[in-house]
C-alpha positions as CSV (number, residue, x, y, z in Angstrom):
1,X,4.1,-9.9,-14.4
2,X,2.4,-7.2,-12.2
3,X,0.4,-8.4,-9.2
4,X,-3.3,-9.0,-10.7
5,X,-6.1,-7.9,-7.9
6,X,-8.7,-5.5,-8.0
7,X,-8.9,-4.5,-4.3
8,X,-6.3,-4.9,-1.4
9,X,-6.1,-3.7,1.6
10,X,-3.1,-3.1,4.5
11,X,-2.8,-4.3,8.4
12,X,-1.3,-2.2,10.4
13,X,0.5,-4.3,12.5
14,X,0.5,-4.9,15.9
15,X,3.4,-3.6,18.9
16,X,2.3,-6.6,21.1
17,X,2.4,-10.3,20.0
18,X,-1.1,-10.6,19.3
19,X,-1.5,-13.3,16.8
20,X,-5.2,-13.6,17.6
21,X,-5.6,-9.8,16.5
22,X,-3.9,-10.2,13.7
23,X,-5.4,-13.3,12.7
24,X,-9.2,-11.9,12.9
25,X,-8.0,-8.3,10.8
26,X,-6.9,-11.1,8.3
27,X,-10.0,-13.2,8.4
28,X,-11.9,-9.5,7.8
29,X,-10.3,-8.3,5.2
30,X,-10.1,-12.2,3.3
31,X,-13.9,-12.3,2.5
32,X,-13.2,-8.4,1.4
33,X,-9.8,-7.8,-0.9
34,X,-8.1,-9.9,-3.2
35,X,-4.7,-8.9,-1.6
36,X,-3.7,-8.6,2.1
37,X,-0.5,-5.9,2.5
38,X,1.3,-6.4,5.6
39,X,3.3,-3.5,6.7
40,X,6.8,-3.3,8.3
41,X,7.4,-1.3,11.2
42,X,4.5,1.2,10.2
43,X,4.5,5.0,11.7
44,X,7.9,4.3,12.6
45,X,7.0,1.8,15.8
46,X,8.4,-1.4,16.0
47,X,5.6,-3.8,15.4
48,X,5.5,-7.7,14.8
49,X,7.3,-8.7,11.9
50,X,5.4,-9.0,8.5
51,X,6.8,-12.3,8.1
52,X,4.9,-13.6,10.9
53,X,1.9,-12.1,9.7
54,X,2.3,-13.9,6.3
55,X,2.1,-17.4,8.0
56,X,-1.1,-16.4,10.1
57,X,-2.6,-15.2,6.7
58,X,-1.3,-18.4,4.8
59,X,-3.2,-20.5,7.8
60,X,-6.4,-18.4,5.7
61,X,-6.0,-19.2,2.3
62,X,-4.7,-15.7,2.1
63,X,-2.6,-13.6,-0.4
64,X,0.2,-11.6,0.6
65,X,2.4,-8.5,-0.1
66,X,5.2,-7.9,2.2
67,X,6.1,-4.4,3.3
68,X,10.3,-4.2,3.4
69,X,11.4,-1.1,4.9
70,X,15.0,0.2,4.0
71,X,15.0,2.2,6.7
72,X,15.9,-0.4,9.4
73,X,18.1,-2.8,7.9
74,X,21.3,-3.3,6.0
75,X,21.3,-5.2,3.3
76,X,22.1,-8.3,4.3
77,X,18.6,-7.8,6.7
78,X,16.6,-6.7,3.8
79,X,17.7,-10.3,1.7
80,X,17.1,-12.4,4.8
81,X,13.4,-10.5,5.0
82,X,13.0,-10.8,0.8
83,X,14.1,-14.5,1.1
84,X,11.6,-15.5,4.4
85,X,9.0,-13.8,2.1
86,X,9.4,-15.7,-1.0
87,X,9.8,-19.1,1.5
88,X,6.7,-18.4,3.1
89,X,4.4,-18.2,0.1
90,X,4.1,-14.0,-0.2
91,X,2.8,-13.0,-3.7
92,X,4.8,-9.9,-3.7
93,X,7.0,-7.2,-1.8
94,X,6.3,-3.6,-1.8
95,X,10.0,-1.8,-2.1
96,X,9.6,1.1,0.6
97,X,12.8,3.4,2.0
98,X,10.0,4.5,5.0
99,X,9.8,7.7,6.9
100,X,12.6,9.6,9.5
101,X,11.9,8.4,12.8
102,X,13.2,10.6,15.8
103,X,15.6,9.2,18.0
104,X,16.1,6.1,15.9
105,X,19.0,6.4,13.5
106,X,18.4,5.5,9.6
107,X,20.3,2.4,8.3
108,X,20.5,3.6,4.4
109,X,22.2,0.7,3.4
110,X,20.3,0.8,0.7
111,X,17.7,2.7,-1.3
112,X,14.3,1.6,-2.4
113,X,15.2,1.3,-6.0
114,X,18.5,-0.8,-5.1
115,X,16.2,-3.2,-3.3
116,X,13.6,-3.4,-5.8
117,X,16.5,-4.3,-8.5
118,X,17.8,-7.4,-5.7
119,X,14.5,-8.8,-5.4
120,X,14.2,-11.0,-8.4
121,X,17.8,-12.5,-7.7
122,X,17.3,-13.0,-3.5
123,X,13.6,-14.5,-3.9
124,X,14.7,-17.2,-7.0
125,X,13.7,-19.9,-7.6
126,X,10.4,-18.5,-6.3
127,X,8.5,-16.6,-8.3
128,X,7.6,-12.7,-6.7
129,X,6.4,-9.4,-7.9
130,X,8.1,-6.5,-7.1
131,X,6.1,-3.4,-6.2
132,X,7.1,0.4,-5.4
133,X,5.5,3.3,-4.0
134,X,4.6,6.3,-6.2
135,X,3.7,10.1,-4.5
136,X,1.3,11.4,-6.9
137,X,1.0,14.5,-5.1
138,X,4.5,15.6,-4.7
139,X,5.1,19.2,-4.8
140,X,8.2,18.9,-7.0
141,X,6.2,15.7,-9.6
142,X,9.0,16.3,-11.9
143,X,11.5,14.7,-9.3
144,X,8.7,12.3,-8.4
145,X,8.1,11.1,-11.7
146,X,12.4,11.0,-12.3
147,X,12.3,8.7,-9.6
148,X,9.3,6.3,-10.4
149,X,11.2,6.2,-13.6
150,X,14.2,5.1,-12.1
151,X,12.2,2.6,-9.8
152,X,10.3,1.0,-13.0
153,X,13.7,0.7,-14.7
154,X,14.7,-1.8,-11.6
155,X,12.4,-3.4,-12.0
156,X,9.3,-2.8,-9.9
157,X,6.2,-4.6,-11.5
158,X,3.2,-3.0,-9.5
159,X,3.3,0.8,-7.9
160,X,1.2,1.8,-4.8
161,X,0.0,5.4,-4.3
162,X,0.0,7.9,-2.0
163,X,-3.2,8.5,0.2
164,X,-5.4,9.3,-2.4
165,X,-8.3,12.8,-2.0
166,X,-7.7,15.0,-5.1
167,X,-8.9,13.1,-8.3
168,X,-7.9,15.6,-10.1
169,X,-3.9,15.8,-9.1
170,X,-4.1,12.3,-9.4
171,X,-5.6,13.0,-13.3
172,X,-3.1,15.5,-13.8
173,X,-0.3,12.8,-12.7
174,X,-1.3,10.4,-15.0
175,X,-1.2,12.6,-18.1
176,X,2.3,13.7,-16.9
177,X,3.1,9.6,-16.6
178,X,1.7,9.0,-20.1
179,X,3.7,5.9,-21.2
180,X,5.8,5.0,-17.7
181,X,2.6,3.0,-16.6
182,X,2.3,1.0,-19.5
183,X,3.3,-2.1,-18.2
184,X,2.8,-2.1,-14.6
185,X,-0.6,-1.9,-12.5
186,X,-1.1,0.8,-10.7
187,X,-3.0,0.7,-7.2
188,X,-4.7,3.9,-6.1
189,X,-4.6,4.5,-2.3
190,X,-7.5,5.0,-0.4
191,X,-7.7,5.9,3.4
192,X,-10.5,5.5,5.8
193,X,-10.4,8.7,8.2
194,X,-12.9,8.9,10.5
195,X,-12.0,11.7,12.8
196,X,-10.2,14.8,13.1
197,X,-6.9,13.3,15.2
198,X,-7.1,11.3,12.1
199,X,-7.5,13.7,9.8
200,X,-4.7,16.0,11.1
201,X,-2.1,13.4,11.7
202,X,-2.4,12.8,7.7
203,X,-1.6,16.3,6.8
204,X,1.2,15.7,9.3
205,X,2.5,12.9,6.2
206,X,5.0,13.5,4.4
207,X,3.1,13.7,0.7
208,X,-0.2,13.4,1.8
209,X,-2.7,16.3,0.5
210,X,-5.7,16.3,2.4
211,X,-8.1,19.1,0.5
212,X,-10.3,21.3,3.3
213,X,-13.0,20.4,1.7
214,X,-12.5,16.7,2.6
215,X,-10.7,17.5,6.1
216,X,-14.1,19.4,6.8
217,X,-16.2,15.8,5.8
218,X,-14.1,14.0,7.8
219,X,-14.4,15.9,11.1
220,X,-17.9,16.1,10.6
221,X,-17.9,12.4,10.8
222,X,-18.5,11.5,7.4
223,X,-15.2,10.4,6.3
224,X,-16.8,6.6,5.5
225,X,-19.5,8.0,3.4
226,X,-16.4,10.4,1.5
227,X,-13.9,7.1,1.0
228,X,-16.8,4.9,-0.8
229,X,-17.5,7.7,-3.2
230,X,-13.5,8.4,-4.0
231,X,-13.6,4.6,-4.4
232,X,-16.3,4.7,-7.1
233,X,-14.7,7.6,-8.6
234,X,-11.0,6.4,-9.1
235,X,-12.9,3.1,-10.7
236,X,-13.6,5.4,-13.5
237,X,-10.4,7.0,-14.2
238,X,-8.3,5.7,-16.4
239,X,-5.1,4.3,-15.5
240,X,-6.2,3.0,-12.1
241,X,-6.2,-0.4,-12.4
242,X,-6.8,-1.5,-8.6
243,X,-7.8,0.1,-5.8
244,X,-5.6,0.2,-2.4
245,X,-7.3,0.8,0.4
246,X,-5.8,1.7,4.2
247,X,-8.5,0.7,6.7
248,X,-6.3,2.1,9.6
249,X,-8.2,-0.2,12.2
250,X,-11.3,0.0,10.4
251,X,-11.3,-3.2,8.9
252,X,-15.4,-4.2,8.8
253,X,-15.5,-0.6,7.1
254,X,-12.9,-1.9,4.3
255,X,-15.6,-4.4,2.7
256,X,-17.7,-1.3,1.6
257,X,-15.0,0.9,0.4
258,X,-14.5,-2.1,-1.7
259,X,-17.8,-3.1,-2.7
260,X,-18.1,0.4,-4.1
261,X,-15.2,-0.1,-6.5
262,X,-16.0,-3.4,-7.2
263,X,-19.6,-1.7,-8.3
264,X,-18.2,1.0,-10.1
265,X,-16.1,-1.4,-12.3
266,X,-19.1,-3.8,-13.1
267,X,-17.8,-6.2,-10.5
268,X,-20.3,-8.5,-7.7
269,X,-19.4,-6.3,-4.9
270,X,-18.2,-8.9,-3.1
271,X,-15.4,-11.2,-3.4
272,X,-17.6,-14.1,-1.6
């Protein structure tokens, strides 16, 4: 079955052993999202495992999707991180392949889609949902879409999108996916930007279309006030069915951007 929330949100993990940090970014987001994604090796740094960060959350009450990154590990890596996930009490894994890093040599053991086919069989007994990633903003959608085909035939139960700041690419996307997102729930990603080094290292991204008109907002400071209303927004298009939000160290910040969705879909604002 797809992973059922209506809000989650992502930590980026830390380079330092700082259980404490992670521990209150959990505690933040648990009163705020149904879901707490912890990601693997994010921006290409090597950061504390997600595993880890699964038991700190669990210490919470708190649910769980695990980032695996094909990037950095052969296969028999990525079932020993599928199988500490499942142990450990992790609602789902998000399938990624993650982005070139200079200097650091790419394993490609195995692609994203091999990996989301494995996971069933690696996590059993336990009981996981498989996610993938989706670019709804890829310049070449017919590949894009070939591909989330391809990934929804393995298997993958949920998809996570791309940064999200054009509704209506996204709009055009899901008329384009009529019928491949029948069965699986789609998250809509949301980023909080709040500066211009921000701003400019996401149009840096690989897939990430940041409009000028939103670049300019966030610059200007006002990239909070631009995320809660994109958040209110995607609640009304069809086809989103939760929202995914990227606090980026802004994790107070997140319980707004949710609250607005939450609004937006008839919801209490807050979780608690």
């Amino acid at each position: 079955m797809p992973l059922a929330a209506l809000t989650s949100a992502e930590i980026s993990l830390p380079t330092s052993p700082d259980a404490l940090r992670v521990r209150q970014r959990i505690a933040t987001l648990a009163d705020t999202v149904d879901l707490v994604a912890l990601t693997d090796n994010h921006a290409g740094e090597a950061r504390m495992s997600p595993l880890a960060a699964v038991a700190l959350a669990r210490e919470q009450g708190v649910r769980t999707v695990v980032h695996v990154s094909c990037r950095d590990r052969n296969r028999l890596a990525l079932q020993s991180q599928v199988v500490g996930a499942a142990a450990l009490g992790a609602e789902g894994v998000l399938c990624v392949q993650g982005d070139p890093v200079n200097d650091v040599p790419r394993v490609g053991d195995l692609t994203a889609t091999a990996l989301i086919r494995s996971v069933k069989e690696w996590a059993a007994p336990q009981d996981i949902a498989v996610g993938a990633v989706v670019n709804p903003f890829a310049d070449d959608l017919d590949r894009e879409l070939a591909l989330l085909e391809r990934k929804l035939d393995a298997g993958a139960e949920f998809v996570q999108s791309q940064m999200t700041f054009d509704l209506s690419v996204l709009s055009t996307f899901f008329e384009r996916a009529a019928g491949l997102l029948d069965s699986v729930r789609f998250y809509a990603g949301l980023a909080l930007l709040r500066n211009q080094r921000m701003a400019d290292r996401a149009r840096r991204l690989p897939g990430c279309v940041l409009p000028d008109v939103a670049h300019r907002r966030i610059v200007l400071g006002d990239g909070l006030d631009l995320a809660a209303e994109l958040a209110a927004e995607l609640a009304s298009i069809p086809g989103v069915d939760a929202l995914h939000i990227y606090p980026l160290g802004a994790e107070a910040a997140t319980r707004e951007i949710a609250a607005a969705f939450r609004t937006a879909r008839g919801m209490p604002a807050h979780r608690r």
